[in-house]
C-alpha positions, -999 to 999 in steps of 0.1 A, spaced: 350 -333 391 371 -363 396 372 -391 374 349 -420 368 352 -456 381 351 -490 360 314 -499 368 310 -521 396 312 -526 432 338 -503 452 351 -508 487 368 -481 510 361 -447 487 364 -416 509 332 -392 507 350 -363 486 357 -389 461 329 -408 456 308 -371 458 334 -360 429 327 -391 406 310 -369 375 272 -397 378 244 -392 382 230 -397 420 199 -401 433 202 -368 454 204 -350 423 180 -368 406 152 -363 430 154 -327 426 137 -330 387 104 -339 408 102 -302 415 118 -291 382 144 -293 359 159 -257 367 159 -266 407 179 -295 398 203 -278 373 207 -246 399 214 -273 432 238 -289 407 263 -259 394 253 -237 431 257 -273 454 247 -261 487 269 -270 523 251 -295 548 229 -281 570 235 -291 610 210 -318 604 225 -332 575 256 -337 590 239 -348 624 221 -376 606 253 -385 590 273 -390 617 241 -409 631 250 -433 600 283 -435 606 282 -446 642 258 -466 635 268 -486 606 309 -480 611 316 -474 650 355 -479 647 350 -453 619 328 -432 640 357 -433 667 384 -420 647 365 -392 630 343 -376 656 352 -361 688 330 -346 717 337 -312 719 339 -289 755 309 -272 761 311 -239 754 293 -206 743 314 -201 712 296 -162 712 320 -153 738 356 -149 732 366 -175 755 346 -199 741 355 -193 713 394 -194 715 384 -224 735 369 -243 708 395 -232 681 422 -249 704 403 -276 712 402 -281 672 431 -277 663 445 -308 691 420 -331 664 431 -320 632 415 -349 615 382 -354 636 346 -339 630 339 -322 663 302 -326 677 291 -303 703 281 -322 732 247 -317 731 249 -335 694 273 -361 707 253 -373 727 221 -376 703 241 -392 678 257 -418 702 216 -422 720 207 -433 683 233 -457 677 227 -475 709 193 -476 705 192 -491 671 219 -517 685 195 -523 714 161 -535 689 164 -568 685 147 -569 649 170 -537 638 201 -549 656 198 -585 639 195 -567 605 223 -543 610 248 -571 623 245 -596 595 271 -605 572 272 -580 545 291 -548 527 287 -512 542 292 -482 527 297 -492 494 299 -475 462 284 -483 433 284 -471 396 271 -484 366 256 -471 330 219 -469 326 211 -490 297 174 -470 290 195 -435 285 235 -441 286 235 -424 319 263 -432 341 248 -435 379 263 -441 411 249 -448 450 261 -460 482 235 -481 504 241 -478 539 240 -520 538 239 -547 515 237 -580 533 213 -612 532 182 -611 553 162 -642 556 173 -660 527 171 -631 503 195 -598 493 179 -569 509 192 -529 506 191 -514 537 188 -477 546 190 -459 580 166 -433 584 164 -405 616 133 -393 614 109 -370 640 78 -396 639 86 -438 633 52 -449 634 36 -461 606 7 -438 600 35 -411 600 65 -426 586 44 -440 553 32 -401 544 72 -386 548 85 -418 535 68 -405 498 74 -369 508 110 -377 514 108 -401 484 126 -431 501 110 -449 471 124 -438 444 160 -440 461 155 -476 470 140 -480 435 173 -464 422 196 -487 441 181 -514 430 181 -509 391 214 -499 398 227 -533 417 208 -552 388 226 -534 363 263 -548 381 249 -581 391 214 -591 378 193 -604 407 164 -599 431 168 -572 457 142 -559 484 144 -528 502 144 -521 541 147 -492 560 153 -487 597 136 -456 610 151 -441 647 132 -409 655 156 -385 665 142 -373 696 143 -395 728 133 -425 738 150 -431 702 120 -454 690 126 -475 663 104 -492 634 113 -514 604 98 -514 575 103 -539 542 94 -522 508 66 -543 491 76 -552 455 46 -528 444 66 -499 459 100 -504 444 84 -503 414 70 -472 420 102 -459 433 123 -476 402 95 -458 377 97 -424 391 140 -428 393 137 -440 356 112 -407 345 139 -383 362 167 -402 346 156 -395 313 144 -359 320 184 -355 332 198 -373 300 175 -348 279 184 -317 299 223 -332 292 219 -331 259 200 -302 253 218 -278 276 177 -271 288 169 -273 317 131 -263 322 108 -248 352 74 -249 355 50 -252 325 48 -218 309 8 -220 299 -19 -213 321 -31 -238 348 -54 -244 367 -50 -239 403 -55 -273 424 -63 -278 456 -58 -304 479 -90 -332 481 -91 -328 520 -96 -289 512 -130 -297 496 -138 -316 527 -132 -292 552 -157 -271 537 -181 -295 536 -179 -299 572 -184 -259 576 -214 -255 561 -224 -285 581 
């Protein structure tokens, strides 16, 4: 673990450090919505990126940091890395970019399809170019439990007349009947919710939430969406309940699964419905 910052605003902090700051994030936090053991279990057995994972963040990087995105990812050749050639192809080819990510081409060019799409909305591309910090890291101490948090918004900028959060989303479906349903799966909520408590807690003020949503496959539609106030507070309630469930499990050394009495087994409402229509 590396060591904890003064709480605040931080510019410039590499990934491996900010990841190795010993706070609580809201990637681990989410994790208590299933249970207290998944969370503790993701925690000491942290799991690599998937391909997606490290798709979508390269998406975020060219998009929010192109010079960055220049310097650290590289097209790679196209080739069958199952064969030997390809293979010994493809270790060359890395070795020549010591310090680059390389992206297969077929990735490349999703990733670089993304960023120019978002760059081409005009709503998305005025959002993403206005004055503003990128990137950057914040910790602070939760004054409800003592807990020491941290986060980094993709963008923290000034959008007509008032301080917005901003978050970049990839996503398979943008439109709004589909985005709202993942958008609580995914629980964008509670990590704008989290942000925000956590920006207040540096510098008190009022902060809305926005996030850009690029569907990953082509044509690379795009939607934006602003958080109502109602919704943050969702988000900041359910952030705040597995704050304190983390604090708890801290201090306990207990870190619980599911409810060890018998339940009753509950289906979902649209199950009920369904056989209603049946025996219609």
């Amino acid at each position: 673990m590396g060591e904890r910052p003064d709480e605040g605003l931080h510019k410039d902090i590499p990934d491996a450090a900010y990841r190795a700051w010993p706070c609580s994030s809201y990637s681990g936090l989410k994790r208590f919505e299933r249970s207290a053991a998944h969370a503790y279990e993701a925690m000491i057995h942290p799991k690599p990126p998937t391909p997606a994972m490290e798709l979508g963040r390269a998406t975020h990087i060219a998009i929010l940091e192109p010079n960055r995105f220049g310097a650290e990812y590289v097209k790679a050749p196209h080739v069958d890395r199952r064969t030997k050639a390809g293979k010994a192809e493809w270790t060359a080819f890395d070795a020549e970019h010591p310090n680059a990510t390389l992206l297969d081409t077929d990735d490349f060019a999703t990733c670089c399809a993304m960023r120019d799409a978002a760059w081409a909305h005009p709503l998305a591309s005025a959002i993403l170019g206005s004055t503003g910090m990128r990137e950057v890291s914040a910790c602070w101490q939760d004054g409800a439990t003592g807990e020491w948090c941290k986060a980094r918004p993709d963008l923290l900028c000034r959008w007509e007349g008032r301080s917005v959060i901003v978050d970049v989303k990839t996503t398979r479906d943008a439109s709004p009947m589909w985005f709202g349903r993942d958008a609580l799966r995914m629980g964008y909520d509670a990590q704008l919710g989290f942000y925000r408590d956590g920006l207040a807690a540096i510098a008190p003020g009022e902060r809305g939430g926005v996030i850009i949503a690029i569907e990953k496959d082509a044509p690379h539609c795009i939607a934006v969406y602003a958080l109502p106030a109602e919704v943050m507070e969702l988000g900041s309630r359910k952030a705040a309940r597995w704050l304190k469930q983390s604090a708890e499990c801290r201090r306990t050394g207990i870190y619980p699964g599911y409810p060890g009495e018998l339940q009753n087994l509950e289906l979902p409402p649209w199950a009920y419905t369904a056989e209603e229509n049946d025996d219609g």
